[in-house]
MARDREN-264309 format. One line per 5 residues: number of its first residue (from 0); their letters; for each residue x, y, z of N, C-alpha, C. Coordinates in steps of 0.2 Angstrom, whole numbers, plus 5000, padded with zeros to 4 digits. Layout:
BEGIN
NUM	a	X Y Z X Y Z X Y Z  ...
***
This chain:
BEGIN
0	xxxxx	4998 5314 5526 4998 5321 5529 5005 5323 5531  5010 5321 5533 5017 5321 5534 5019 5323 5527  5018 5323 5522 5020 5327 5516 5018 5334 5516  5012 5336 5516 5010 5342 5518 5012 5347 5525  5012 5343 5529 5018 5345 5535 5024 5349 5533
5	xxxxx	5026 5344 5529 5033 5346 5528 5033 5351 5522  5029 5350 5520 5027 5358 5515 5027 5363 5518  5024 5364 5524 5024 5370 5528 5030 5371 5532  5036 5366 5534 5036 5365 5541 5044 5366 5539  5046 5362 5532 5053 5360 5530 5056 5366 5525
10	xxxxx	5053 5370 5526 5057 5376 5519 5064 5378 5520  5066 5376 5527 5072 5380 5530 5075 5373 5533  5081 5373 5530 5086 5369 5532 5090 5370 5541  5088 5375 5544 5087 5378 5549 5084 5378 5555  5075 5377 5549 5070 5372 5554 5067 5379 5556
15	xxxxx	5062 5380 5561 5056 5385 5564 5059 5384 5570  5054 5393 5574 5056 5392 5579 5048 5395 5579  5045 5393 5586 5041 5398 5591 5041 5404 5594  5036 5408 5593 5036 5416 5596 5033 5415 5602  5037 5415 5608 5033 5417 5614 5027 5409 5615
20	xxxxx	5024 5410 5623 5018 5402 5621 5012 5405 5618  5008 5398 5617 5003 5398 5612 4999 5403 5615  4994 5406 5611 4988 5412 5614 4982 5405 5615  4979 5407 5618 4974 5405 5622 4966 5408 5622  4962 5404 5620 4957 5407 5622 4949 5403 5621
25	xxxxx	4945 5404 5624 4940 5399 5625 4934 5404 5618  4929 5400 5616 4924 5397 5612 4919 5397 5614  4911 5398 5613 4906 5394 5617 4905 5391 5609  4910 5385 5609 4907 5383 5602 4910 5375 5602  4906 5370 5601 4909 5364 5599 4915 5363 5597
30	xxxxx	4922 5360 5599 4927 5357 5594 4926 5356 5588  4925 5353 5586 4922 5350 5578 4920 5354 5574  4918 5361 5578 4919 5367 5572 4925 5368 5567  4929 5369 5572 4937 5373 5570 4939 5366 5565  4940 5360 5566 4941 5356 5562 4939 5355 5556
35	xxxxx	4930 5355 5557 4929 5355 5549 4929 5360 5545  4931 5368 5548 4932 5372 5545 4939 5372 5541  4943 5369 5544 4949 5369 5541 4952 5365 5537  4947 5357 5538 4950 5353 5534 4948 5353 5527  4942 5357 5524 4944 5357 5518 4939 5364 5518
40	xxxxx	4935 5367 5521 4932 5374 5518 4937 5378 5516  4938 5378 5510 4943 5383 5507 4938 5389 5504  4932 5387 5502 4927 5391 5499 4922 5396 5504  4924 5399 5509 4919 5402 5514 4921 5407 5513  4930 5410 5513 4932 5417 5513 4928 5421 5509
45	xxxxx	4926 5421 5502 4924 5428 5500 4916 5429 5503  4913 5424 5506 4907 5426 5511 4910 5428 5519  4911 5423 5524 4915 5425 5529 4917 5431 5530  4923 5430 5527 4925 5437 5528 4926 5440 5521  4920 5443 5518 4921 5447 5513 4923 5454 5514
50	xxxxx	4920 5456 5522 4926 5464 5523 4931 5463 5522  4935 5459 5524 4943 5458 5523 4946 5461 5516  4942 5456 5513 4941 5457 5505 4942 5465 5502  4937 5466 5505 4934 5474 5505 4941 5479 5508  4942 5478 5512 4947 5482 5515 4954 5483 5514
55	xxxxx	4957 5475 5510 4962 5475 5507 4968 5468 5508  4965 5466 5513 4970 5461 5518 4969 5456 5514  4963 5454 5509 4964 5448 5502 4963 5450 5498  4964 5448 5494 4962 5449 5485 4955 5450 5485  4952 5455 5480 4945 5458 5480 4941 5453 5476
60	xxxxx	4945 5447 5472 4938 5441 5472 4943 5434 5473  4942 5434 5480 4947 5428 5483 4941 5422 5478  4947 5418 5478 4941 5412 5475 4946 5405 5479  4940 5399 5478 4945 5392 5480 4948 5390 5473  4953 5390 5471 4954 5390 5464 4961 5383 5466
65	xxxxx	4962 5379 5459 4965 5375 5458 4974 5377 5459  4978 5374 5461 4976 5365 5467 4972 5369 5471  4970 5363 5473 4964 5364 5479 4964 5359 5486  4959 5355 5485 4955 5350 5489 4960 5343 5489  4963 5341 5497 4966 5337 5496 4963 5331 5501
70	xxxxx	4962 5323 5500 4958 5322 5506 4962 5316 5505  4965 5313 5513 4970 5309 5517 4966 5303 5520  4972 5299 5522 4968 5293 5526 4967 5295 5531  4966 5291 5535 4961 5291 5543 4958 5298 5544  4955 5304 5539 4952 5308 5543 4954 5315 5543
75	xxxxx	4961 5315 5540 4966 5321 5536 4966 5323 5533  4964 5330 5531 4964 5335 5525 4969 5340 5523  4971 5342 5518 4971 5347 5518 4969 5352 5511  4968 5358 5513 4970 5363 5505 4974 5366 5503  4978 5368 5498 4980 5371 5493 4981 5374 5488
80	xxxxx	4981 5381 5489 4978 5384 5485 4981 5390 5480  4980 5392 5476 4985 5398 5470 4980 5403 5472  4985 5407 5467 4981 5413 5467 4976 5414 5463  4971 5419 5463 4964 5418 5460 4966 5420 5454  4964 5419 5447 4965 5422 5441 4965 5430 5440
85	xxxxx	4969 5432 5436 4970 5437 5436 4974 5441 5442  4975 5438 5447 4980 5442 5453 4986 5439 5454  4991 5444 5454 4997 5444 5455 5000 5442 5459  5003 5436 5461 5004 5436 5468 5013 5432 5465  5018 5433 5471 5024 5432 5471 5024 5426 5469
90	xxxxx	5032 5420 5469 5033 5416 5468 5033 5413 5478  5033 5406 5478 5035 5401 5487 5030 5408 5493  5023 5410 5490 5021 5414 5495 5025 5421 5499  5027 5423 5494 5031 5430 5497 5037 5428 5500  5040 5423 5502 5045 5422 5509 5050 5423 5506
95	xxxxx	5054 5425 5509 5063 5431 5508 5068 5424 5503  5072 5428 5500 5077 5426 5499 5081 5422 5502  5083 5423 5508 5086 5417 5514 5083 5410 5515  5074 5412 5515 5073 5407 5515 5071 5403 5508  5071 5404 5502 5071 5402 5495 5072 5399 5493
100	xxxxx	5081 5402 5496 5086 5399 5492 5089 5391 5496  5087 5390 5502 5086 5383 5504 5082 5379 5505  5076 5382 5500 5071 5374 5501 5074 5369 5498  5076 5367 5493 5079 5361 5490 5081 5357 5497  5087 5362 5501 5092 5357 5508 5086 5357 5510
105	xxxxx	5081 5361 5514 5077 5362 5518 5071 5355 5517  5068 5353 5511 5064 5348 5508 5066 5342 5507  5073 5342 5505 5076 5336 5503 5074 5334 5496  5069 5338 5492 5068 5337 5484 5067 5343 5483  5065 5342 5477 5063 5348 5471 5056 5350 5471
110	xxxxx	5051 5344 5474 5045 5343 5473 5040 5347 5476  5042 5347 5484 5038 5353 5488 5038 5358 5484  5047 5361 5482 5046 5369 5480 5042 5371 5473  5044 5365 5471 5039 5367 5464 5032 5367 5464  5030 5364 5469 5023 5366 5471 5022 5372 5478
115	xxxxx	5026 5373 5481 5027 5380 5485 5025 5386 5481  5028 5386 5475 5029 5389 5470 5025 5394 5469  5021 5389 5468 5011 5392 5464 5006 5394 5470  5009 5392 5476 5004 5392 5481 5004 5399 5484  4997 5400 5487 4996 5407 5491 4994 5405 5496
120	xxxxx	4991 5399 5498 4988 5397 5504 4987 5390 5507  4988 5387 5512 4988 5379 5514 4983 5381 5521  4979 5375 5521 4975 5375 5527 4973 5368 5527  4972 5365 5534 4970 5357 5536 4972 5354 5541  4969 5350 5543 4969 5348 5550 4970 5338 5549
125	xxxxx	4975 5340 5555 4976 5334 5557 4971 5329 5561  4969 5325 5559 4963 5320 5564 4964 5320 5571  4962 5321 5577 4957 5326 5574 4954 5331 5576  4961 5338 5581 4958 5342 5581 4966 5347 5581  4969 5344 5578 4976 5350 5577 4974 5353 5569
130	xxxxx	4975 5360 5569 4974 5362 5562 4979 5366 5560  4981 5368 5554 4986 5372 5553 4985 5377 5547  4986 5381 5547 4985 5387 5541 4994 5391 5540  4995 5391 5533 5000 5396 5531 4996 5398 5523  4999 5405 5526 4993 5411 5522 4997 5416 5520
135	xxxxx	4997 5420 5512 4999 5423 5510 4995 5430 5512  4996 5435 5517 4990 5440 5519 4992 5446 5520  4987 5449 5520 4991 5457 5524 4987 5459 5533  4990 5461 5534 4990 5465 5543 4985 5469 5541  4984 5473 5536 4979 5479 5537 4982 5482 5527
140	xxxxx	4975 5487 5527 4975 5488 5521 4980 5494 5517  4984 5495 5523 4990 5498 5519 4996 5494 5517  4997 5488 5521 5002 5486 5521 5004 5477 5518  5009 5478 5515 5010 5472 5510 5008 5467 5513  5007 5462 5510 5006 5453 5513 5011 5451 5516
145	xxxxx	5012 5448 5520 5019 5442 5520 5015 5435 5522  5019 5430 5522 5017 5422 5523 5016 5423 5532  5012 5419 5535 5011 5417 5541 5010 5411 5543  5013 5407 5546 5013 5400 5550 5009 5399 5556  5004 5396 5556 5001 5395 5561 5000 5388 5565
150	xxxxx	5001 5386 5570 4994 5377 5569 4992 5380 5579  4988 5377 5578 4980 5377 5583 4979 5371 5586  4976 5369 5590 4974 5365 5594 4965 5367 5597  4960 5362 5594 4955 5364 5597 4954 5360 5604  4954 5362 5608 4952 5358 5613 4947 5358 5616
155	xxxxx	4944 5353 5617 4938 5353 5621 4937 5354 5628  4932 5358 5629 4929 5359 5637 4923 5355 5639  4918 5357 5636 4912 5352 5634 4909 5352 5629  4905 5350 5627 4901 5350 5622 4897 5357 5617  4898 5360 5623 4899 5367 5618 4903 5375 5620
160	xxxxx	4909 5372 5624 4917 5376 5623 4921 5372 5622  4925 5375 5619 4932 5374 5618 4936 5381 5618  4941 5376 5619 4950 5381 5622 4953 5380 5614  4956 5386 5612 4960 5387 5606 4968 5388 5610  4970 5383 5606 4979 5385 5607 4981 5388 5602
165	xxxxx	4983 5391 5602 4988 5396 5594 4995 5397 5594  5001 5393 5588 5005 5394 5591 5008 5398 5586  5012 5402 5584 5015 5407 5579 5022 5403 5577  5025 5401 5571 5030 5399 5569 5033 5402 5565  5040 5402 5564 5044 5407 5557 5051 5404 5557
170	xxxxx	5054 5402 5549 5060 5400 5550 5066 5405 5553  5068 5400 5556 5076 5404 5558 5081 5409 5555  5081 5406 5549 5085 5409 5545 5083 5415 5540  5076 5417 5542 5074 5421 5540 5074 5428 5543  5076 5434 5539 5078 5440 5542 5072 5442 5549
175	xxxxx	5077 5443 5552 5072 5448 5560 5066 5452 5558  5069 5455 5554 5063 5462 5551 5056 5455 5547  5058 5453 5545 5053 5449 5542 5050 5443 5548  5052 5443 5551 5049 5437 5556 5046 5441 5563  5046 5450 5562 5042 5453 5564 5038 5455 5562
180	xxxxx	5038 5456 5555 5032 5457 5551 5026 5450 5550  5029 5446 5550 5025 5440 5550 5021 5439 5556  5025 5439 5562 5021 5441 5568 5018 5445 5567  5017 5451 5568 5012 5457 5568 5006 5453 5565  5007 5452 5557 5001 5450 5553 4996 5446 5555
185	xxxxx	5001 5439 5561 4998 5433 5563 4993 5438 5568  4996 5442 5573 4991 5443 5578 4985 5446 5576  4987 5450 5571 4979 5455 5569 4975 5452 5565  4977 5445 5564 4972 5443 5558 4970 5436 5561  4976 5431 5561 4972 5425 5567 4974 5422 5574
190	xxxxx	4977 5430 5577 4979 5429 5584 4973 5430 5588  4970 5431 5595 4965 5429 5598 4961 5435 5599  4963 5441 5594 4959 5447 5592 4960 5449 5586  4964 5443 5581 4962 5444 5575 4956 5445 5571  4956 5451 5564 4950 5450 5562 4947 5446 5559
195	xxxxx	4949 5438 5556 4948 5434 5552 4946 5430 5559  4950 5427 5564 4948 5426 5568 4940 5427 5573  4939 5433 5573 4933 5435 5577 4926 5433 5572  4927 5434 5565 4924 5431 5560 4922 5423 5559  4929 5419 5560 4926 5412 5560 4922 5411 5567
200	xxxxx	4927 5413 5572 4922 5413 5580 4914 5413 5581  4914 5418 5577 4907 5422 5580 4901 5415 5576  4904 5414 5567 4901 5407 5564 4901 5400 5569  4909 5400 5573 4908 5393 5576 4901 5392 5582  4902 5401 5586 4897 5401 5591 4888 5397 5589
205	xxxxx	4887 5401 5580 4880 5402 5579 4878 5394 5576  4884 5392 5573 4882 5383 5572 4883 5380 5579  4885 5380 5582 4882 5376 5590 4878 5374 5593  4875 5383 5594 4868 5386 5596 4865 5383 5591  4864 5384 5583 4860 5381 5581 4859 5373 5581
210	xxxxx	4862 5369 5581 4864 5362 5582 4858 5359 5593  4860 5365 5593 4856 5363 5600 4849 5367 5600  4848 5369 5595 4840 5370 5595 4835 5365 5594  4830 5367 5593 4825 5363 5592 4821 5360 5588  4824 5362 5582 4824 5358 5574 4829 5354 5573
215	xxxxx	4832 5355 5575 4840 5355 5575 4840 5344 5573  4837 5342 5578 4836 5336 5577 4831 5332 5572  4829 5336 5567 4825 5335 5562 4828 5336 5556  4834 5340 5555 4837 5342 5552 4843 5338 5551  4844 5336 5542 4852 5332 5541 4857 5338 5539
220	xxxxx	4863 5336 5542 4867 5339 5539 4871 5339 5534  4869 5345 5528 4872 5343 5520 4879 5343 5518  4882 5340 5515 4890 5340 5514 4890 5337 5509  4887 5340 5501 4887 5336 5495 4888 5339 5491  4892 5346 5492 4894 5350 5489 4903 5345 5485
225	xxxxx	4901 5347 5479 4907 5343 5474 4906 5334 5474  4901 5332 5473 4898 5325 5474 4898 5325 5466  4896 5330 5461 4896 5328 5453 4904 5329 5451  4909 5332 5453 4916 5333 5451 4921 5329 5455  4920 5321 5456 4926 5319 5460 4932 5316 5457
230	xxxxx	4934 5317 5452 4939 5315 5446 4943 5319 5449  4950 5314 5451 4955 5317 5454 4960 5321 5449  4965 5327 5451 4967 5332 5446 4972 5325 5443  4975 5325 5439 4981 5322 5435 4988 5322 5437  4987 5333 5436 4993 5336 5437 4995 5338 5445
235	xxxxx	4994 5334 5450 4994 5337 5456 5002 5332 5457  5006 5336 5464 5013 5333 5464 5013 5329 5470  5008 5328 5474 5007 5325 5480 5003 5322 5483  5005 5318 5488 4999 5310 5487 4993 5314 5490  4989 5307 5491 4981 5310 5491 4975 5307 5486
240	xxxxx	4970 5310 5487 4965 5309 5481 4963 5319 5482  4968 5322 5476 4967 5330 5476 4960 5330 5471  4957 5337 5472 4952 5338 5470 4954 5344 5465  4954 5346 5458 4955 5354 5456 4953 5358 5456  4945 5357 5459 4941 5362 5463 4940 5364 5473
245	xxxxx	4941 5370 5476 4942 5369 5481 4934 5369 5482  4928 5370 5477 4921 5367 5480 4919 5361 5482  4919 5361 5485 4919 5352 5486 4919 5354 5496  4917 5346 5497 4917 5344 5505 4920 5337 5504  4924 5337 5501 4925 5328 5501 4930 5328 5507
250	xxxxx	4934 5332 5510 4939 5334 5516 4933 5331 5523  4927 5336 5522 4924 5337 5527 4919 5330 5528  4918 5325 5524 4915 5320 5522 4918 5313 5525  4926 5313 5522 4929 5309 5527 4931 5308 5531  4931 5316 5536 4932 5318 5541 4929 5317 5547
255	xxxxx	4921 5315 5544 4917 5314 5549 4914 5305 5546  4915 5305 5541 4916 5296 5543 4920 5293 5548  4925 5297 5547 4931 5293 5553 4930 5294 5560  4927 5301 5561 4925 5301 5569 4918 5297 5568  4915 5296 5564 4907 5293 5567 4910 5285 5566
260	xxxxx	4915 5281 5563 4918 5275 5561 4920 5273 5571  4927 5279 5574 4925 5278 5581 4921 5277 5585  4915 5284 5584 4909 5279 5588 4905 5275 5588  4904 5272 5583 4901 5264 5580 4905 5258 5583  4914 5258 5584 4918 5254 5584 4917 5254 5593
265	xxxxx	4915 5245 5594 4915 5243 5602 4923 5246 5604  4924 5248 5610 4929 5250 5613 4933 5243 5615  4941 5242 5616 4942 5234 5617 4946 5236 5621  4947 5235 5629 4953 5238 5633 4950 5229 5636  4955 5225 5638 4954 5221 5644 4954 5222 5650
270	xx	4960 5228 5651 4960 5230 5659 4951 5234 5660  4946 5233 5658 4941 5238 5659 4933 5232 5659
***
């Protein structure tokens, strides 16, 4: 997971800094929403938020397209992603000159940038409930894309709220103008009134509520999507067991082995 970290985290020999504290805000919706949404659903966008799509803030046939699906030890995910066939999308996710031209110091290799390269999109969550998204996006349908840094904290209240932490990140050494621009795009899209945001929200609410109804316990929950394509890609640059398709739950499948693995596992404290 620490590789992929530093994917998002090392492009700047300079390092990131924080905008302002995290935004906050509560959920009537289970933790374990936001997590397994991020650790490997790379596939929901062009339903989810298909107006986005519409309006102009994604590509108008966003697809989970190769690299994709990457699934870690103890419970780790993340995704991967290029741009959809046929769209044109810049080299290292739009990010400026200043910071470009020092990935290499910034990474310590060659490896990250040349897979930066290809990439439009990273999303996944740390075990098990810190998540992270850097996204190639737009603010609104007039206005170009830039990259945005984000990572999250779902925190639980009880069992069905949780507290959202949000924090906004941006290299240092990247121009003012552009570390404004990236803030703007992060609020309107997944700050605590963004529209991408209100989107996933209102899905995290309605699987909750459904999970506490009354079939609800008669009901398994399916995660076998990508179960006939599990042959790891070849050409991928980075550890893991990657997937070339971002169809798949194998993210969301070892991710709830390993919380169900803790509830199974007797507790062992002496002092107790």
């Amino acid at each position: 997971m620490r590789w992929y970290l530093d994917l998002m985290m090392k492009k700047s020999p300079t390092g990131l800094e924080a905008w302002g504290a995290p935004q906050r805000w509560v959920i009537d919706a289970n933790w374990k929403t936001g997590a397994d949404n991020f650790v490997g659903d790379g596939y929901h966008t062009v339903m989810t938020h298909r107006s986005m799509c519409e309006l102009g803030l994604l590509p108008p046939d966003n697809v989970a397209v190769s690299p994709a699906h990457v699934s870690l030890s103890g419970g780790h995910g993340a995704g991967v992603l290029g741009a959809p066939p046929g769209i044109p999308a810049p080299p290292y996710m739009g990010y400026p000159e200043e910071v470009v031209s020092g990935l290499s110091e910034g990474y310590g290799d060659d490896v990250h940038g040349e897979l930066l390269k290809r990439t439009m999109f990273i999303h996944g969550n740390v075990f098990p409930n810190l998540s992270f998204l850097n996204a190639f996006i737009a603010k609104d349908g007039e206005s170009m894309p830039v990259p945005i840094l984000t990572l999250r904290q779902w925190r639980p209240l009880d069992a069905a709220r949780m507290e959202v932490w949000s924090w906004f990140f941006v290299e240092r050494n990247a121009p003012e103008e552009f570390k404004q621009q990236s803030f703007e795009t992060y609020v309107r899209t997944f700050g605590v009134g963004g529209v991408f945001e209100q989107d996933d929200a209102e899905i995290f609410q309605a699987i909750t509520k459904g999970t506490r109804g009354e079939l609800a316990g008669g009901v398994e929950l399916n995660l076998e999507m990508g179960l006939d394509n599990l042959a790891p890609d070849p050409t991928w640059l980075g550890p893991g067991r990657p997937l070339a398709s971002g169809y798949a739950e194998q993210n969301q499948r070892e991710y709830w082995k390993q919380y169900f693995d803790y509830l199974a596992t007797p507790r062992r404290d002496e002092n107790v």
